[in-house]
PASE-820201 format. One record per residue: x, y, z of N, C-alpha, C in turn; residue in one letter; residue number from 1. Coordinates in steps of 0.2 Angstrom, whole numbers, plus 5000, padded with zeros to 4 digits. Layout:
BEGIN
[r [X,Y,Z],[X,Y,Z],[X,Y,Z],"a",NUM]
...
//
This chain:
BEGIN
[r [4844,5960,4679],[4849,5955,4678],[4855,5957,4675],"x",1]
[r [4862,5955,4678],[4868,5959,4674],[4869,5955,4668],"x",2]
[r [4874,5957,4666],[4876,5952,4659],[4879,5947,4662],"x",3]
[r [4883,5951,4668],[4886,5942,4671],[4882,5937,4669],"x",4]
[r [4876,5937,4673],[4871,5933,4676],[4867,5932,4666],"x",5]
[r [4866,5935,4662],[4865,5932,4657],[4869,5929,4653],"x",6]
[r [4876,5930,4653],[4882,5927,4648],[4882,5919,4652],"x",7]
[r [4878,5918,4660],[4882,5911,4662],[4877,5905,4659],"x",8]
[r [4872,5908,4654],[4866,5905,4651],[4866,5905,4645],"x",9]
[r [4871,5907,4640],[4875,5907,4634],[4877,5902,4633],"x",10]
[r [4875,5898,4627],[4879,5893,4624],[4881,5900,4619],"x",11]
[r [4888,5900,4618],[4889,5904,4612],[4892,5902,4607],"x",12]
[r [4887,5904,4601],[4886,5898,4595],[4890,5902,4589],"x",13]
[r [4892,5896,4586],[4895,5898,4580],[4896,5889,4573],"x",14]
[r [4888,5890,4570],[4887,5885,4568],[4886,5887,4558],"x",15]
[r [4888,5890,4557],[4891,5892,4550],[4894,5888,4546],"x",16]
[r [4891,5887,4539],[4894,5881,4535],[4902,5884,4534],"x",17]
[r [4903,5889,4534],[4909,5894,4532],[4914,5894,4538],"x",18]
[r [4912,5889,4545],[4918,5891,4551],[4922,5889,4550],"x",19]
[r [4928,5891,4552],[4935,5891,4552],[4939,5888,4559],"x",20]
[r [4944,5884,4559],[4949,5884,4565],[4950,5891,4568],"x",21]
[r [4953,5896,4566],[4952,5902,4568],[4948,5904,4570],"x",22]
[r [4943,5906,4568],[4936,5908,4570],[4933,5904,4577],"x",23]
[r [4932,5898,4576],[4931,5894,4584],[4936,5895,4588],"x",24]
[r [4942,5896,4587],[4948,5897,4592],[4944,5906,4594],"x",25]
[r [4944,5910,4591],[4941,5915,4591],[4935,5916,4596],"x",26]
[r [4930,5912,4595],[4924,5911,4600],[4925,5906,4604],"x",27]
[r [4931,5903,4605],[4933,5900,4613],[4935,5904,4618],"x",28]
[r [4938,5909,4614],[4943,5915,4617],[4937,5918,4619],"x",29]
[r [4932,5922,4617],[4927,5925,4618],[4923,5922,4624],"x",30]
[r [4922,5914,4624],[4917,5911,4630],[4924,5912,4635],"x",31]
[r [4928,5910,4633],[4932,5909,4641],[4931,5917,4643],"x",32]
[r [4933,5923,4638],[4932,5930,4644],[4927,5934,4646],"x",33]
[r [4922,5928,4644],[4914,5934,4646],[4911,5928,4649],"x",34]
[r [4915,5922,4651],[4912,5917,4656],[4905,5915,4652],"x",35]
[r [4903,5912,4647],[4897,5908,4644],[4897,5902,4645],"x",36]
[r [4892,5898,4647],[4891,5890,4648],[4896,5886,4643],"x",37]
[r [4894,5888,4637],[4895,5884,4632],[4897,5889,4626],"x",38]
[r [4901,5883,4623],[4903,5885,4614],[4898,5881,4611],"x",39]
[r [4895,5882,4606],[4892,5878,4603],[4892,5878,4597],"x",40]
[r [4896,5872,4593],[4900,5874,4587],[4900,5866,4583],"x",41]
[r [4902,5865,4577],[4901,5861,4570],[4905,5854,4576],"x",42]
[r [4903,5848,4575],[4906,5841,4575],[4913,5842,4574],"x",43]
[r [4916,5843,4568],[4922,5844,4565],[4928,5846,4568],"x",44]
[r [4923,5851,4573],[4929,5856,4579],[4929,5854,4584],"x",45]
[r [4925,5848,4587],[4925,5847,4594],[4933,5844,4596],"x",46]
[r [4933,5839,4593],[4943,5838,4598],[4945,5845,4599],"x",47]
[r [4946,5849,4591],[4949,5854,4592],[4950,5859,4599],"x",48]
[r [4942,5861,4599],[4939,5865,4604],[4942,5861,4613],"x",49]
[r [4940,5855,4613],[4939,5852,4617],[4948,5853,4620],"x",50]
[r [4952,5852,4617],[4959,5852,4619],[4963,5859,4619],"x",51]
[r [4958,5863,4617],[4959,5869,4617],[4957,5872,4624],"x",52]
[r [4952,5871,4625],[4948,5873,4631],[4950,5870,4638],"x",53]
[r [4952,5864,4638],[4951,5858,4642],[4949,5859,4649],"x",54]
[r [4944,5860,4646],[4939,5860,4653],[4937,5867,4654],"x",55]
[r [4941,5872,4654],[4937,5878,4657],[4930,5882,4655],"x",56]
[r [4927,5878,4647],[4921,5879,4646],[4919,5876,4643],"x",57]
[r [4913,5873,4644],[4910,5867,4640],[4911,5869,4633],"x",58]
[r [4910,5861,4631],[4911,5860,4623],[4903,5857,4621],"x",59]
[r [4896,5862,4618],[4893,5858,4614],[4892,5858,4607],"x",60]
[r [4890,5852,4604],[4888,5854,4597],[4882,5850,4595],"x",61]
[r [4882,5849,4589],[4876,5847,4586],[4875,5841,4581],"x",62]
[r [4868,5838,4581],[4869,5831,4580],[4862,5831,4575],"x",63]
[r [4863,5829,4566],[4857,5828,4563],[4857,5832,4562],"x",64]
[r [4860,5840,4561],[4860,5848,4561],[4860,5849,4551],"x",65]
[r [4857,5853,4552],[4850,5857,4556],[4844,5853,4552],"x",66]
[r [4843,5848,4547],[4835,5847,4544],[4832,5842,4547],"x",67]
[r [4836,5838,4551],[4836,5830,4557],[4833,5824,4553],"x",68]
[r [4834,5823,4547],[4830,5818,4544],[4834,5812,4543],"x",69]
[r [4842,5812,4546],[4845,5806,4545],[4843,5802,4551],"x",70]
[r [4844,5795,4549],[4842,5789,4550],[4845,5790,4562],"x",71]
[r [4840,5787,4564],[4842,5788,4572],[4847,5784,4573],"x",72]
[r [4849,5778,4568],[4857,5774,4569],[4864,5780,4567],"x",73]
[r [4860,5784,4562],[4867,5792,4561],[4867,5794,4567],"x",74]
[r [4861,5798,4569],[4862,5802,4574],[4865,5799,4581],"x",75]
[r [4862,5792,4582],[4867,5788,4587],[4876,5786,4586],"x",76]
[r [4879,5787,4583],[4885,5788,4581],[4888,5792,4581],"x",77]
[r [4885,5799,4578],[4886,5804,4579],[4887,5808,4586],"x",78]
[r [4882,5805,4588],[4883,5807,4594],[4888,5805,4599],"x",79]
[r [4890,5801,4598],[4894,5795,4601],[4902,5796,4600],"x",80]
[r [4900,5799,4593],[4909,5803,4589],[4909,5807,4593],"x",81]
[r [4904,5811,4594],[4906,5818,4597],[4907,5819,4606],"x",82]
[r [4905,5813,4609],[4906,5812,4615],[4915,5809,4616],"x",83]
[r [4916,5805,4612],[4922,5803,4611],[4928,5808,4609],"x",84]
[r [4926,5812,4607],[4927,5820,4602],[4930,5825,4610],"x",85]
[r [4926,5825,4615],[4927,5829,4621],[4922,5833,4621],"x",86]
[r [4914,5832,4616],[4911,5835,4620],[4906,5834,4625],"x",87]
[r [4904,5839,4629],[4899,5841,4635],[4895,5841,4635],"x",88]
[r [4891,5844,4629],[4883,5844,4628],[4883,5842,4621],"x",89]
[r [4877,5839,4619],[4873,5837,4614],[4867,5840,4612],"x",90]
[r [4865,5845,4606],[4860,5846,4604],[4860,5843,4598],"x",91]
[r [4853,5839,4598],[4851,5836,4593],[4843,5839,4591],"x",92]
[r [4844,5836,4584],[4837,5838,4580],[4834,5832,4578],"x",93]
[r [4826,5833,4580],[4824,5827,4580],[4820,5827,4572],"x",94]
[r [4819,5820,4571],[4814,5821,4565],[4807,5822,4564],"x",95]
[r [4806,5828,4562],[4801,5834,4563],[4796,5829,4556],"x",96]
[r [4800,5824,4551],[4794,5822,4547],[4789,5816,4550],"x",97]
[r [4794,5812,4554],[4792,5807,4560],[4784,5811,4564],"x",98]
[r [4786,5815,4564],[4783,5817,4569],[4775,5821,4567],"x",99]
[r [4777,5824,4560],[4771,5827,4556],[4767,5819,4553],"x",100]
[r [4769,5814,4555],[4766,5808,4553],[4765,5804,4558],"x",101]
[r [4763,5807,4566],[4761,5805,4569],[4765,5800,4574],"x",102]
[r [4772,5798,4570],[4774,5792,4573],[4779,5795,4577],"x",103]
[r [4774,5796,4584],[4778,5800,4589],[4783,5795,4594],"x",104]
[r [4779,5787,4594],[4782,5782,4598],[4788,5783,4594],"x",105]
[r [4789,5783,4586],[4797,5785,4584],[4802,5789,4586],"x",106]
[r [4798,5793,4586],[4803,5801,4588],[4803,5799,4594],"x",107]
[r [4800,5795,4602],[4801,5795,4606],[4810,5792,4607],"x",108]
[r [4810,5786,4601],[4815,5780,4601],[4819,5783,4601],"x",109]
[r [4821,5789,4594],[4826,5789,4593],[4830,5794,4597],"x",110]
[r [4826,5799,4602],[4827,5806,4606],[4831,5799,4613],"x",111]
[r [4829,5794,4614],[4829,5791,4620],[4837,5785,4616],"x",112]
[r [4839,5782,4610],[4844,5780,4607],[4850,5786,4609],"x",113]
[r [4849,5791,4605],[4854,5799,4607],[4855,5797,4615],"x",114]
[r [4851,5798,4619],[4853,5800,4625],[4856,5794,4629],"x",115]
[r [4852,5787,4629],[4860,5782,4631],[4866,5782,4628],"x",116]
[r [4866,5785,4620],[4873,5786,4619],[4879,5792,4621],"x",117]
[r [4874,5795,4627],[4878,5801,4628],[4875,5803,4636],"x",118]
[r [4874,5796,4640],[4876,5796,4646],[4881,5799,4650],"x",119]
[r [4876,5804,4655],[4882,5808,4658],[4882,5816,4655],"x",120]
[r [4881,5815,4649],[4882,5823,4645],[4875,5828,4644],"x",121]
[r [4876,5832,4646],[4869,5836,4644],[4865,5833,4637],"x",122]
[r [4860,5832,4635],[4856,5832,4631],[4850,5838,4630],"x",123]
[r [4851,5842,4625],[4846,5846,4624],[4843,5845,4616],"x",124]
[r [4835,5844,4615],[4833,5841,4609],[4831,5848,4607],"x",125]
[r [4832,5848,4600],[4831,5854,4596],[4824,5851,4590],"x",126]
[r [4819,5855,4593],[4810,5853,4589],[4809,5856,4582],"x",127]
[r [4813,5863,4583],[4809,5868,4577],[4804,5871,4575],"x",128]
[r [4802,5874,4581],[4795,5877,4583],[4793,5880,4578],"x",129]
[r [4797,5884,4573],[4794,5889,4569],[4789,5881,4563],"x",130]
[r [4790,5875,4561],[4788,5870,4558],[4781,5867,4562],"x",131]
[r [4780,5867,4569],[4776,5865,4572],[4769,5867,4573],"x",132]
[r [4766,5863,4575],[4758,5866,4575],[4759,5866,4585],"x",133]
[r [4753,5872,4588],[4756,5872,4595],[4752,5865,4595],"x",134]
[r [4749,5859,4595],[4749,5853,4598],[4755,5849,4596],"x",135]
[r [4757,5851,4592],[4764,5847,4592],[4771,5850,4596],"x",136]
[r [4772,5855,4597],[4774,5860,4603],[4773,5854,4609],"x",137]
[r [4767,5856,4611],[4764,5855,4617],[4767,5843,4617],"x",138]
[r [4765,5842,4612],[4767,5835,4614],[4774,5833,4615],"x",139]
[r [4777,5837,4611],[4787,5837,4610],[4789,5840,4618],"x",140]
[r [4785,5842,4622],[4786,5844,4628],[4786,5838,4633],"x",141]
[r [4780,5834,4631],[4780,5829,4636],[4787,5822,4633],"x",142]
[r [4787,5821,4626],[4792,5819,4624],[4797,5818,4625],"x",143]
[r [4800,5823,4625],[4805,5827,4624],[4809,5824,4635],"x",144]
[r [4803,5827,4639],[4805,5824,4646],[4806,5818,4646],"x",145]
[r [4802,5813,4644],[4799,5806,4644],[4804,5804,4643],"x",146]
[r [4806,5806,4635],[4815,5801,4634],[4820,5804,4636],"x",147]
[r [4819,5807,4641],[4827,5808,4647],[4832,5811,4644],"x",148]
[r [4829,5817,4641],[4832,5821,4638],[4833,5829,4643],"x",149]
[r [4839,5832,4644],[4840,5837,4647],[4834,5844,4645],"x",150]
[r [4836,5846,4641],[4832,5852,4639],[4827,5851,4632],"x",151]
[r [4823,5855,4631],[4821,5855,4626],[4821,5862,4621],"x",152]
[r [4822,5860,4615],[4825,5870,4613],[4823,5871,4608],"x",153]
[r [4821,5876,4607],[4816,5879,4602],[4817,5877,4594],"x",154]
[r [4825,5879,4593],[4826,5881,4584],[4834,5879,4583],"x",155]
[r [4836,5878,4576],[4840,5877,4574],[4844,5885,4572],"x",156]
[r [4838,5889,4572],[4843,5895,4569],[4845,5896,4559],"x",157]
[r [4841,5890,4556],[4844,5888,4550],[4837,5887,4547],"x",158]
[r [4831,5888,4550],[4826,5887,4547],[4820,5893,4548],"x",159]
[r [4814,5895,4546],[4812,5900,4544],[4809,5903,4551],"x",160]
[r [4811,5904,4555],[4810,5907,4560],[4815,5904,4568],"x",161]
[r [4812,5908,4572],[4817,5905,4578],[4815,5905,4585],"x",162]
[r [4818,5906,4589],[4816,5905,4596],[4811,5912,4595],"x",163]
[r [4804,5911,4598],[4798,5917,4600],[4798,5917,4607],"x",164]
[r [4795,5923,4610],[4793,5924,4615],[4787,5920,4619],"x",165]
[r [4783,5919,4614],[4776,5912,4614],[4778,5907,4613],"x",166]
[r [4781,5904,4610],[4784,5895,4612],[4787,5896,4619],"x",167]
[r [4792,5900,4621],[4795,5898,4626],[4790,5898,4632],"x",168]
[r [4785,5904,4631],[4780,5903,4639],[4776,5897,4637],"x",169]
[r [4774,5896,4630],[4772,5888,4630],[4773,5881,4633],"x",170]
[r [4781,5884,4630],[4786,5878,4634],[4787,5877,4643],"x",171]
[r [4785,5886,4643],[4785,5885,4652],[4779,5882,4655],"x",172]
[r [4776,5884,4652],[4767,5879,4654],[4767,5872,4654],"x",173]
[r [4772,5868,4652],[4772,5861,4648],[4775,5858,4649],"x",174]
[r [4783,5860,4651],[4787,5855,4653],[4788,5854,4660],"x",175]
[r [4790,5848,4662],[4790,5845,4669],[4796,5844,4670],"x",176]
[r [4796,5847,4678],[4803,5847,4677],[4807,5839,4679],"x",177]
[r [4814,5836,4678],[4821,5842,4677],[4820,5844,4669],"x",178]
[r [4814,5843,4666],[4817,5846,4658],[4817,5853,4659],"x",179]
[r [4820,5858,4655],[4825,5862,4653],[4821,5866,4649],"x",180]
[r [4823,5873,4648],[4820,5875,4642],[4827,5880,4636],"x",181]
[r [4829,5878,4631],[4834,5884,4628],[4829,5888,4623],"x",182]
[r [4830,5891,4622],[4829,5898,4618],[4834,5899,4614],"x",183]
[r [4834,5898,4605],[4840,5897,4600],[4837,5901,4592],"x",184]
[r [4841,5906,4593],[4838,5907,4584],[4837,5915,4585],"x",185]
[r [4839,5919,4581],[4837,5927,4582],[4836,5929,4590],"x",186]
[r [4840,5928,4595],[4838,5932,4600],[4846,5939,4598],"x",187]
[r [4842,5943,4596],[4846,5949,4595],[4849,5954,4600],"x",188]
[r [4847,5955,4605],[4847,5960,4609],[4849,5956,4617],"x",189]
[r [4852,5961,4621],[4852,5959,4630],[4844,5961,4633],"x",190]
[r [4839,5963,4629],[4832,5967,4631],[4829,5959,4630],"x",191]
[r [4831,5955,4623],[4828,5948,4622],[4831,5945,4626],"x",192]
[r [4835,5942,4628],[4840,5939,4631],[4836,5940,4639],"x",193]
[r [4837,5943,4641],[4834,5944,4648],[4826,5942,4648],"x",194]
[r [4821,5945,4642],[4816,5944,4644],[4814,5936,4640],"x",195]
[r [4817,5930,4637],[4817,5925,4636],[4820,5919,4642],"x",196]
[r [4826,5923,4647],[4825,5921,4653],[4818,5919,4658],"x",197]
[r [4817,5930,4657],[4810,5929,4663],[4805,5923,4662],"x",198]
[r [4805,5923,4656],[4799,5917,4653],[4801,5911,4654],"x",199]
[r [4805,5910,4655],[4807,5901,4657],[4812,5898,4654],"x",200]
[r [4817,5902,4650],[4823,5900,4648],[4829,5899,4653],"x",201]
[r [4832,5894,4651],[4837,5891,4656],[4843,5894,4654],"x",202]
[r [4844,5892,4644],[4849,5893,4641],[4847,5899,4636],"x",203]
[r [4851,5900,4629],[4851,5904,4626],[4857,5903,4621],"x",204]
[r [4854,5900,4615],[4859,5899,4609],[4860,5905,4604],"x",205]
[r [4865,5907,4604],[4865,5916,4600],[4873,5915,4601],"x",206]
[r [4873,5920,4594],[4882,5923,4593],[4880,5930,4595],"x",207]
[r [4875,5934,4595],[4876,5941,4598],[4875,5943,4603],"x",208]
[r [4873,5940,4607],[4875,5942,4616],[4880,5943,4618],"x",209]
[r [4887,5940,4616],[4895,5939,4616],[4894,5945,4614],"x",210]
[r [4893,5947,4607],[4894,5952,4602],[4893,5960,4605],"x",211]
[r [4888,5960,4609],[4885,5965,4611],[4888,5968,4619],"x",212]
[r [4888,5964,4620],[4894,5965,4628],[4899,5967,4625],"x",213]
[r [4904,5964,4621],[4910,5967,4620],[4911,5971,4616],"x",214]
[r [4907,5972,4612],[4905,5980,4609],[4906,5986,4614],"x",215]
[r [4901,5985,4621],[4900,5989,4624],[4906,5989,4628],"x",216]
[r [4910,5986,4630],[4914,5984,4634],[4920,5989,4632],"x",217]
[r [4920,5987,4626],[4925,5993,4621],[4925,6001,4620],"x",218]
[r [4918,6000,4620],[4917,6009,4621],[4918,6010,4626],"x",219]
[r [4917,6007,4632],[4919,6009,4638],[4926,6011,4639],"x",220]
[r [4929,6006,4638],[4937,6005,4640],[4941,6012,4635],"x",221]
[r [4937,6013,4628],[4939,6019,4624],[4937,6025,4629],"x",222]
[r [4931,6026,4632],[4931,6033,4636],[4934,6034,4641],"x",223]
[r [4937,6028,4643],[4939,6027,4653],[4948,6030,4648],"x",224]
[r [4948,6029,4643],[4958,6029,4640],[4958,6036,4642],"x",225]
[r [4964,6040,4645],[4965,6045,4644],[4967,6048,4636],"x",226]
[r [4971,6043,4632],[4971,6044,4624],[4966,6045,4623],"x",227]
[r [4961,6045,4624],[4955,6044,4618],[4952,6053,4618],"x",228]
//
């Protein structure tokens, strides 16, 4: 696989309590030259991004990030800000205590609320697999399709583990398509990145994929310089 073909499965993330205008303008610049799906960055900065980019590379962010325990009337507004906002996709986190309590018909309502309010835009639900028991895995898969939601995606990145090699192939046994699978959280390397694809990943939420191409891309350009 070249890095082409894996940059155009990149959401490229930058969801830091610490981001900056600067810095998103920074990782917009970055998706626009290495061709990535997606920015995927704070509520705060969507108009920003959104009129910065206009158009030439999706705008996602995130909804209920990262613990998901606000009310499904938050998250429906939210969402709804952010579609208003200019953005493309939608990751939301669904609530994982709903769910450890059984009351999946909830978590169904509230994943299926989110996505009428963001008719027409990508929807990818974020589970939290590293919190999960594999039947809970395995039922957030049928879930997850059921309330017409685009993708389903491993991790926030903010909590105690992250996208595995074993959730994803689990996820590929389970989901029915058109659902989606992303991959989000510690994927460090282009070795992971490619082999989280082979397993059934569609997407891939990471800030060092970008990091790791232009790294190299650098050292490249420094040996090819006759100054160097």
């Amino acid at each position: 696989m070249t890095n082409a073909e894996i940059l155009a499965r990149v959401d490229h993330t930058l969801l830091s309590q610490t981001a900056t205008k600067d810095e998103i303008r920074a990782l917009c610049d970055d998706a626009l030259s290495f061709g990535t799906a997606s920015v995927c960055i704070p509520p705060s900065y969507v108009r920003f991004a959104s009129e910065y980019l206009n158009g030439r590379v999706k705008v996602c962010t995130v909804i209920g990030f990262p613990n998901g325990y606000n009310t499904a009337e938050v998250k429906v507004f939210e969402a709804a800000r952010a579609v208003a906002d200019g953005a493309d996709e939608i990751d939301m986190v669904i609530n994982i205590g709903l769910l450890k309590d059984g009351k999946t018909c909830e978590v169904a309502k509230e994943i299926a609320a989110v996505r009428e309010a963001t008719r027409g835009k990508i929807l990818k639900v974020i589970v939290e697999t590293c919190l999960l028991t594999e039947e809970e895995k395995i039922a957030m898969c049928r879930i997850v399709g059921e309330a017409g939601a685009d993708y389903i995606k491993t991790s926030t990145g903010f909590s105690s583990g992250g996208a595995t090699f074993e959730d994803v192939a689990l996820f590929a046994r389970h989901v029915k398509e058109p659902l989606r699978i992303k991959a989000a959280g510690g994927i460090k390397t282009l070795e992971d990145a490619e082999k989280f694809i082979a397993l059934g990943a569609d997407r891939l939420g990471t800030s060092r994929v970008v990091k790791i191409i232009k790294t190299e891309k650098e050292k490249e350009n420094e040996v090819s310089d006759p100054a160097y």
